[in-house]
N, C-alpha and C positions, 0 to 999 in steps of 0.2 A: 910506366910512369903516369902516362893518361889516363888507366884504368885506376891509380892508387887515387890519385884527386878526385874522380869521379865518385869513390866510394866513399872519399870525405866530406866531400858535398850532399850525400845521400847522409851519408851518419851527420850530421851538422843539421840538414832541414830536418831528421826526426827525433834531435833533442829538442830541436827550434817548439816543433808541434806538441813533443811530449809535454814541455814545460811551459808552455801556452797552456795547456789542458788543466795540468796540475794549478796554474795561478787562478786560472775561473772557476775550478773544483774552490780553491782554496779562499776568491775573493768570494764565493755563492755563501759558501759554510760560515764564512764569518760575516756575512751580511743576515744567513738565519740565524746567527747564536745572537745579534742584534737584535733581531725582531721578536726571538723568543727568547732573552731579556727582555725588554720591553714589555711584550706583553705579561710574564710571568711578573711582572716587576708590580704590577697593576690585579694582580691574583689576589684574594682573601688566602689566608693561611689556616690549610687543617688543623693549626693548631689553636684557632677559633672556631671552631665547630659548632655552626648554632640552628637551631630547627629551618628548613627549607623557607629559603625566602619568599613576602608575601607575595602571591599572585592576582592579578583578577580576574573575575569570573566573571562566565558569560551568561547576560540575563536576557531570558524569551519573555516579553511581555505579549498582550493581547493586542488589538489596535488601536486603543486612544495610547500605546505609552505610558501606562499608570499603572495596569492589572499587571503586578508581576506572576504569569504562568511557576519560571521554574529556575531555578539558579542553575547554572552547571559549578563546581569547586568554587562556591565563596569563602566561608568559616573553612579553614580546615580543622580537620577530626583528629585529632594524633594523641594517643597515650602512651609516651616510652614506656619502655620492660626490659629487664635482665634478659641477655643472652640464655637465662639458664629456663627462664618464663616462655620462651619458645618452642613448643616441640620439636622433639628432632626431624621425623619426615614433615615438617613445614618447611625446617630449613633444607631440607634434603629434596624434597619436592622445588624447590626454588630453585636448588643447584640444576635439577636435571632438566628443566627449560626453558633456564635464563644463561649457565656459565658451567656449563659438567667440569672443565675445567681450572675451576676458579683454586684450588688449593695448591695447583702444580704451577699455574702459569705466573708470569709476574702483569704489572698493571694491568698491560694490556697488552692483545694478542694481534699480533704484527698479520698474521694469515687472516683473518677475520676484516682488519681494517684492509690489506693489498685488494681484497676481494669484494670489498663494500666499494672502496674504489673504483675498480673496475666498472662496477654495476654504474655508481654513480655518471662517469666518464662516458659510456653509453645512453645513459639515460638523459643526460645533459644536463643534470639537477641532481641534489642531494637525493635520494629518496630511500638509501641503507646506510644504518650505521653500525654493526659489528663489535658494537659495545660489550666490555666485560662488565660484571656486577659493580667494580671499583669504579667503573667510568661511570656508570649510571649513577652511582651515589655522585659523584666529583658532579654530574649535570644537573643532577633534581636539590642538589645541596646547597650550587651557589651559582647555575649559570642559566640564562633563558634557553628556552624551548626550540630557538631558532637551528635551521639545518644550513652552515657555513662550515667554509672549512676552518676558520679563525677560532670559531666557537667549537670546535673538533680538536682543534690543536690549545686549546685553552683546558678541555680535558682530560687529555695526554696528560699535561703539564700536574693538575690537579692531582687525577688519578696516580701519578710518578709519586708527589708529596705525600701521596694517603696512605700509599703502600710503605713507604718509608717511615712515618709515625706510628701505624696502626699495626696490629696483629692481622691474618688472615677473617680469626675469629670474630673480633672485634667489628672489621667492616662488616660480614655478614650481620653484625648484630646492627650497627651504624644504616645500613640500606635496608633490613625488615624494618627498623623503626622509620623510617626515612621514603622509605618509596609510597607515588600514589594506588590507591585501590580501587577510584571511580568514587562516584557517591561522597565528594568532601571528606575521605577517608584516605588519612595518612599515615602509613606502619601496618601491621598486620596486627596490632591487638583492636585499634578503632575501625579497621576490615571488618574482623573477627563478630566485634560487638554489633555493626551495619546490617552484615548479611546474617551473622545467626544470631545475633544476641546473649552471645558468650564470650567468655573471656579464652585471648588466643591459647594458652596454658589448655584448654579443653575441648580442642578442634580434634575432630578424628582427620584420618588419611585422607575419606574421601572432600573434606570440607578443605583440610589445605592444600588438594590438589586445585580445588575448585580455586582457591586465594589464589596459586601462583601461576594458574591458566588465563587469570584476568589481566595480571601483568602485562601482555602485550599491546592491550586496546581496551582499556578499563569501561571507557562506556557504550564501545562495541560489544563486550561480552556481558554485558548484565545483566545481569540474572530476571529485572521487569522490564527490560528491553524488549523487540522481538528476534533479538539473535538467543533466546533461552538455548535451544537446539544445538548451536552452533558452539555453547558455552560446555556443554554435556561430552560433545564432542571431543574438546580442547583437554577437558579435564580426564578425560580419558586416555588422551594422548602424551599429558601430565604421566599418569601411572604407566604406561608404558615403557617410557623413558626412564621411570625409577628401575623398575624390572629390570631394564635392560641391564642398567649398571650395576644393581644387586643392591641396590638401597630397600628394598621389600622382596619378599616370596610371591610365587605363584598366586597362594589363598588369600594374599594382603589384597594383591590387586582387584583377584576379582570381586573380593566382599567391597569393596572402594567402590567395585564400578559398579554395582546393584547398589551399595546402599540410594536409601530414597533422602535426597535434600531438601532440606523443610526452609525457605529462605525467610528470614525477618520482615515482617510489613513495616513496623511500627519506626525503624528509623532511618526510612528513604527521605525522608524531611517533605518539607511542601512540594508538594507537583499539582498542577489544576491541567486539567484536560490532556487527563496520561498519553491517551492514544494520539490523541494531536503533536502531543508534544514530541514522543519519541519519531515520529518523521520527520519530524524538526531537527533533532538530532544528529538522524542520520544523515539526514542533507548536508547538515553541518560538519560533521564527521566527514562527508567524502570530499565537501568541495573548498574546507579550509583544514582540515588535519584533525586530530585530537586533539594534540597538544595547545594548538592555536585554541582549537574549543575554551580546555579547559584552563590553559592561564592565559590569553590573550587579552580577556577586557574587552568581548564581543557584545554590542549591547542589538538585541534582535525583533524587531518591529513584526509581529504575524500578523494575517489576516484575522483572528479569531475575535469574535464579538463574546465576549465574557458572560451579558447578559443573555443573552442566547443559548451559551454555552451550557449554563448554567440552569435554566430552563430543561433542556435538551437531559442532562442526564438525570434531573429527578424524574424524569416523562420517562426515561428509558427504563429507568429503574424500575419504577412504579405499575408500570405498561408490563415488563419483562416479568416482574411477581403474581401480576395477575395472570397473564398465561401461563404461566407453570402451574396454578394453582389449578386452573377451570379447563386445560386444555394439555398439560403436559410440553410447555414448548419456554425451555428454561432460557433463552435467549433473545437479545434485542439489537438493535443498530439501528443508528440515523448521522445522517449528514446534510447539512444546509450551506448553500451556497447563493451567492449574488448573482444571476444570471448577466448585471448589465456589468459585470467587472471580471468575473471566474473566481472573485475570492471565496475561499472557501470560510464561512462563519461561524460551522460547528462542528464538531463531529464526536463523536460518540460509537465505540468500536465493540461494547459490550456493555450489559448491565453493569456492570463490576471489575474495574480494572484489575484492583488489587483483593479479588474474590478466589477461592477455592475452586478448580476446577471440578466437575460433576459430572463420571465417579472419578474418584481420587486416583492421581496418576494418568490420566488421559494427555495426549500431547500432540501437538498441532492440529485442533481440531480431531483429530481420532478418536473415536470412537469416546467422544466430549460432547453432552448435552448443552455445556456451556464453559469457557475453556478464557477467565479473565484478561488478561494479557496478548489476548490472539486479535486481533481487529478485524474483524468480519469486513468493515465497509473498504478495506484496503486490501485486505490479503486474503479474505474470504470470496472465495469462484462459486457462485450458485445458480443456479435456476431461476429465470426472472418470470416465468409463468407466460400470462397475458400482459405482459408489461412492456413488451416489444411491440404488441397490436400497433401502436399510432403509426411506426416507420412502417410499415408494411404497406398502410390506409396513405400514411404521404406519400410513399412511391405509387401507390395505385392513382392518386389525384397530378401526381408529376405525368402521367402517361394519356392524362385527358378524360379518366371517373370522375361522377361528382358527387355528392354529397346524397344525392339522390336515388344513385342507381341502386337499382334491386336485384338483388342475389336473394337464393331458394334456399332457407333451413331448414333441410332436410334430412334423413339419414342417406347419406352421400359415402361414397367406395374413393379412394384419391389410390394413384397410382403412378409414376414416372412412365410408366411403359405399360400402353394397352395391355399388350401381349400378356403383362403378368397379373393383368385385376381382371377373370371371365364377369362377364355379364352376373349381376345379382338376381335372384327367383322373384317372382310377382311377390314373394311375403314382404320382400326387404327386410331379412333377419338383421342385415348389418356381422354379418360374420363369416367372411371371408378373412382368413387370416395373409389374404397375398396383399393384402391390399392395407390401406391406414382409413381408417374408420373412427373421427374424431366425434365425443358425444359432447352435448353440451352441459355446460358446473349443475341444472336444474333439471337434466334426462325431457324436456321439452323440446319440439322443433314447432317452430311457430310459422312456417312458411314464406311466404313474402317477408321481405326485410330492406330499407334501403340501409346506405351503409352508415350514415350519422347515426341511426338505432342499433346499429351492427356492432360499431364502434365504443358508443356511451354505453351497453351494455353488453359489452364484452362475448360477444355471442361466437361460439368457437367456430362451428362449422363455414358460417361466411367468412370469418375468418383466416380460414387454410384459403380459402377459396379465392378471397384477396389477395393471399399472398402469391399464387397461383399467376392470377392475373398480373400483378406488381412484377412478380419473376423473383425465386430465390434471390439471385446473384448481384440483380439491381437494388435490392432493400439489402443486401448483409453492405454490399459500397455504401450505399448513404448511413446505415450505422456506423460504419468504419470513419466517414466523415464527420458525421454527428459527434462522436469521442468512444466507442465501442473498440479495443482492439483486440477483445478474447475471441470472437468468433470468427477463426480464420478458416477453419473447414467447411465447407458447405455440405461434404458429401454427410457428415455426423447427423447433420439437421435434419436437409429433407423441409417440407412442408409442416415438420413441427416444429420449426422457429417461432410459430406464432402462438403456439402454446407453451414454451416454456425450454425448446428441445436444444438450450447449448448454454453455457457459463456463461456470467457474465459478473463485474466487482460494482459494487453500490456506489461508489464513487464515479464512476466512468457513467451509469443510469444517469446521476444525476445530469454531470455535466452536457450530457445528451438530450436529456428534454429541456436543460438551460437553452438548448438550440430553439426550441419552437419559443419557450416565453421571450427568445430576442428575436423573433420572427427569420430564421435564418441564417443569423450572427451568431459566431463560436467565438466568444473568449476565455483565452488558455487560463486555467485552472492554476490559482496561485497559492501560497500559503505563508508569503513572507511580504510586505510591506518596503519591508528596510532594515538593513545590517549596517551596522558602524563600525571602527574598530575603537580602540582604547583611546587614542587622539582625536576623536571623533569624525574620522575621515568616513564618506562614505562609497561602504563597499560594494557594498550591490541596494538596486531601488526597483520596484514594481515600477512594470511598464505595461499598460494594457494593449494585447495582443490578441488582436480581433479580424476575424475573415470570414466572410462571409461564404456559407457552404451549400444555402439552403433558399429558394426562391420564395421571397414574403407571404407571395400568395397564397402557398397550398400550406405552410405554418402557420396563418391566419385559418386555414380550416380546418386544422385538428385543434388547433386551441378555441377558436368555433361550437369543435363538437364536446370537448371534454370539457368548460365550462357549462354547457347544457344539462341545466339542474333535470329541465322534464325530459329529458331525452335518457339521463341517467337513472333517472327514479325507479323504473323498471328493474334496476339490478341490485340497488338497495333499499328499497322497501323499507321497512323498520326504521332503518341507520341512516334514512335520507340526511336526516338531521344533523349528522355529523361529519356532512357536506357541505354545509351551505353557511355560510356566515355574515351577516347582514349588513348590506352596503357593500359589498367587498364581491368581486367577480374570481373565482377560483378554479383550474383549470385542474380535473382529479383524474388519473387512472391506478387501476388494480393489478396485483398479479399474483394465483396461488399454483404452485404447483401441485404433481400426482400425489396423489395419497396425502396433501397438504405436507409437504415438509418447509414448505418454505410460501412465506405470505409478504407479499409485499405493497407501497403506497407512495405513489408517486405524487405530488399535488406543487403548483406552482401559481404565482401570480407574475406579471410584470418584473417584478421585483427580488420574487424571493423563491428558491426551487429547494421544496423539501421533500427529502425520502427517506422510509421508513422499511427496513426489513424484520423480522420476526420470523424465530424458530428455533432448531436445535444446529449447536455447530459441529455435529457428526451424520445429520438429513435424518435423523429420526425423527417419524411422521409425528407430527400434532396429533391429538385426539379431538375427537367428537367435534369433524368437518372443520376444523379450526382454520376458516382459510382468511383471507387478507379482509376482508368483511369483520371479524369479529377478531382476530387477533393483530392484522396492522394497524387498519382504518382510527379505532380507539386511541391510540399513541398517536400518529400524526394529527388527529385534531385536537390532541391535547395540546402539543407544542406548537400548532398552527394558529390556534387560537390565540394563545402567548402573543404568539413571536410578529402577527402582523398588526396590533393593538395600536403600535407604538409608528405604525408606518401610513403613509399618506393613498388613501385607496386610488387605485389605478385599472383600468380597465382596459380589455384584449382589443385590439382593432380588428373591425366587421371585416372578413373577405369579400371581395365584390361577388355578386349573386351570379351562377354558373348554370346557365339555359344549352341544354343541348338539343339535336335535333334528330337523334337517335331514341325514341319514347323509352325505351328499358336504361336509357343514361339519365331518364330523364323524370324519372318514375312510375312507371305506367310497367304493366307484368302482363295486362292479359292484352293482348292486339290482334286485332279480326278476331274475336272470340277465343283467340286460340295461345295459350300460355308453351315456351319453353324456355330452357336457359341460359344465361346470358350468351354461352358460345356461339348461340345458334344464330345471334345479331350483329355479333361483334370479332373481330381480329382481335384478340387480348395483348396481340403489343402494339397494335393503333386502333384502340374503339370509336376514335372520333370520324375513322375513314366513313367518306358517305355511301361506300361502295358495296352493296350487298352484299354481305355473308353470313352463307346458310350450307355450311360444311359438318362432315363429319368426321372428319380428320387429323381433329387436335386429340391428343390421349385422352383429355378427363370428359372429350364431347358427351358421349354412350353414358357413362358413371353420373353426370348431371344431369343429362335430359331424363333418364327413366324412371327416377322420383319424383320430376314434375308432372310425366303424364300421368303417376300414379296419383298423385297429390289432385291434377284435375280431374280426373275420371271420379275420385274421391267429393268432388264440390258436384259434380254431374249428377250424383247418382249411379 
């Protein structure tokens, strides 16, 4: 009997629990069929179908707020078409990388959305949605851009409606007229007409793979973007996906994937300072979304000064023509920045944004004399020549050198290891191949030299020799401080850091001798001003971000030496001229690499830091010695001249005068009669010590001293 109650009691608590369960299933479901009434209640009906609600777009101005640079999706572009005006692999291309199964499944696909979930639920934010093509139409048709689950369950809803009124065929025809393509282009015939300037009816295979590869990230994959590359790719991976499913042969594909894509210039609409602009983009693209980009109503405040701007690329143009004409060096760049802020004020990434690459078909810089759309001063790694000399001459003055001291130009053997450079013959052939044997741009050794003349004329040999002294390791840290972060190998360089021996991006140059015009001070390189959004909330504001990296003192003596017009006259001769500008103290260095491929001009005041590259962007040499003397120098004082007119002349603060008591720190070469070099004075990582040193034990001791006694035995007789 006790066991039968017991078992009643047991069956009694689990109907109890069962229909507990069953009442909160049942009070859950009819509290969702409430809320989705409700919200469906408040849905527009497919069976008012009307072209995609207006959006607003996001506008890049310059920085007064007036210059508008570049719309992203203002006007939209849309020309409806007949389902039948479509070709078939555009449609078919779209099925295979937006919805393979979009004919079989109904609105939407339950495993796609269980699985965006998940992701989502991990991620702790929307960041997949699992959309079929019916959902995407039901989003870009009547709902915003936002990533909610309300706005998810609002296109369920939709999506359910569309598939109910609509044919299969019809929606694909309703979402090609309907969906965005990047570029104020809405549907695939205003695509069609953007990127090639035809009507969609006469796209080949490979052009409407290229249409429905952009679909994912319209103005991530654009074709004058700099993800070209990446667009080439997609679309390739477009016709794969046909393949697979058998919407094309074998021979479709590949003749798709060779054909050559000719894209439309003529109606990308206004863009002013393309290369500026598309990093604006991108910044935009990563750190608010696309979608936000393009329907949000972002209104975007840049650093770039218009008038400058504008200045900047007829200089480049005009500069970039002349050297292909007189020297063979089809390419140019420049960038100008504020040294007292880091805003950047102009920049200019090619002659020719929207230009023909030279020869036809060249791509990323390969084997491209000049390559429009590639941005040299951003994404371009080159060779900076002697354009590195100044850090090398500051670390040597950080260690206690002065301005004075004298280093021997001579033909000099440089070697890390005794052991691996023998003693040179009385001839001093300079032809030891164990060894690094730097000559100088003019095949002259002039002897004596202190380093302010070493400096202002860029004289290579003291120059390893500085570096030498300085120490690799200590001059690559203070670049790396400075704003340098290409050169993280030391062992690649060697002692030809100071002639040209590692990559470096024109942008980071700049920001780097912005260090010496602020005596010290680095501020972080900006390109934005101020973002709003559509309610004019503000989203992000420039804040100037400045630390100090660099001690005033020995930045007052390189900017000392490189405003030194007589000091520099020695190295351009001719072209002094196009140094000097009246009333106005300007602080200039040079830099050409071997065989001249690459000519650069670095020049700055207080105020204003501009640089000038020139050459080819595949390192085909220049002709006819084309080095930064006659192919950069010309451009930068063109736009130098411009660009400081309008500005209030400012001048470098004096360094206090540096007496030492070491005679060779101090200028003096020959003592007691009797000349050698500097080793034979000094400890090169503490020259100031008052402690005699006269060793022969450091590795370049032998290699320096035995060209000076030839050099005196030479003045002797």
């Amino acid at each position: 009997m006790r066991k039968k109650k017991k078992g009643k009691k047991k069956n009694y608590f689990f109907l109890k629990i069962t229909g507990l369960f069953f009442l909160i299933i049942l009070i859950f479901g009819f509290w969702a069929l409430i809320v989705v009434a409700k919200i469906a209640k408040d849905l527009p009906s497919p069976e008012q179908f009307v072209n995609k609600q207006i959006n607003q777009s996001t506008k890049i101005y310059d920085r007064t707020g007036e210059i508008l640079l570049y719309e992203i999706h203002g006007e939209e572009k849309r020309t409806l078409i007949s389902f039948e005006e479509i070709p078939e692999f555009a449609k078919k291309a779209t099925l295979a990388i937006e919805d393979q199964n979009f004919y079989t499944n109904p609105a939407f696909d339950w495993k796609a959305i269980a699985r965006a979930m998940i992701t989502n639920i991990l991620k702790g934010r929307v960041v997949q949605g699992g959309s079929t093509i019916t959902q995407q139409l039901a989003k870009n048709a009547f709902l915003t851009p936002e990533k909610t689950y309300t706005r998810k369950l609002k296109e369920l809803i939709l999506a359910h409606w569309i598939e109910q009124r609509y044919s299969k065929d019809e929606i694909l025809n309703l979402y090609l007229n309907q969906i965005p393509y990047g570029s104020n282009a809405y549907g695939i015939e205003a695509a069609s007409q953007t990127y090639f300037s035809k009507s969609a009816k006469d796209l080949n295979l490979s052009e409407a793979a290229v249409l429905a590869a952009m679909l994912q990230a319209p103005s991530y994959y654009s074709p004058w973007g700099s993800h070209s590359e990446e667009l080439k790719h997609r679309k390739n991976y477009v016709l794969e996906q046909m393949f697979s499913l058998g919407f094309i042969d074998k021979e479709e594909k590949q003749r798709a994937e060779n054909f050559e894509l000719k894209f439309s210039q003529q109606n990308i609409g206004s863009i002013k300072a393309p290369h500026f602009i598309m990093i604006i983009k991108d910044y935009l693209n990563t750190n608010y979304g696309e979608e936000t980009v393009e329907e949000g109503g972002l209104k975007v405040i840049t650093t770039l000064d218009w008038n400058l701007q504008e200045i900047a690329e007829k200089t480049i143009k005009e500069g970039a023509e002349k050297n292909s004409e007189l020297y063979q060096g089809k390419n140019a760049a420049l960038v100008a920045q504020d040294p007292k802020t880091g805003q950047i004020l102009a920049m200019v990434g090619s002659k020719d944004y929207f230009g023909d690459s030279e020869p036809e078909g060249c791509k990323s810089g390969l084997n491209c004399q000049f390559e429009g759309n590639f941005n040299v001063a951003t994404q371009g790694l080159r060779q900076p020549g002697s354009a590195l000399k100044p850090f090398a001459y500051f670390t040597a003055f950080q260690k206690g050198y002065s301005p004075e001291t004298v280093v021997f130009d001579l033909p000099t053997e440089f070697s890390s290891y005794y052991e691996l450079c023998p003693l040179i013959n009385i001839n001093f052939l300079n032809n030891n191949n164990l060894c690094f044997h730097p000559e100088n741009f003019d095949g002259i050794f002039r002897g004596p030299v202190n380093l302010r003349n070493s400096l202002a004329q860029s004289i290579n040999v003291p120059s390893v020799k500085i570096l030498y002294l300085a120490g690799l390791n200590n001059t690559l840290e203070n670049l790396k401080n400075f704003g340098i972060t290409t050169l993280s190998d030391p062992s690649r360089y060697g002692l030809s850091l100071v002639l040209g021996g590692g990559e470096i991006k024109l942008i980071e140059l700049i920001e780097a001798y912005s260090v010496f015009a602020q005596e010290g001070i680095k501020h972080r390189q900006s390109l934005i001003l101020e973002i709003k959004d559509s309610q004019g909330r503000v989203l992000e504001k420039y804040i100037d971000q400045a630390i100090r990296v660099a001690e005033s003192q020995y930045t007052q003596i390189i900017n000392n030496i490189l405003s030194d017009i007589e000091a520099r006259s020695g190295l351009f001769h001719s072209s002094l001229n196009l140094t000097v500008f009246p009333d106005r103290e300007v602080a200039l260095k040079t830099g050409t690499t071997n065989d001249y491929r690459d000519a650069w001009t670095i020049g700055y005041t207080p105020s204003l830091v501009v640089g000038v590259w020139a050459g080819n962007n595949d390192s085909r040499p220049m002709q006819k010695n084309a080095g930064s003397i006659l192919a950069a120098i010309p451009i930068w004082h063109d736009f130098m001249e411009k660009a400081i007119n309008n500005q209030t002349p400012e001048f470098f603060n004096k360094p206090e005068e540096i007496i030492q008591t070491k005679p060779m720190l101090n200028g003096e070469y020959i003592i007691d009669g009797d000349a050698h070099n500097i080793l034979y004075y000094v400890n090169k990582n503490n020259p100031t010590d008052t402690t005699p040193f006269n060793t022969g034990f450091d590795s370049q001791f032998q290699n320096w001293e035995i060209p000076v006694r030839i050099w005196l035995q030479s003045l002797r007789g």
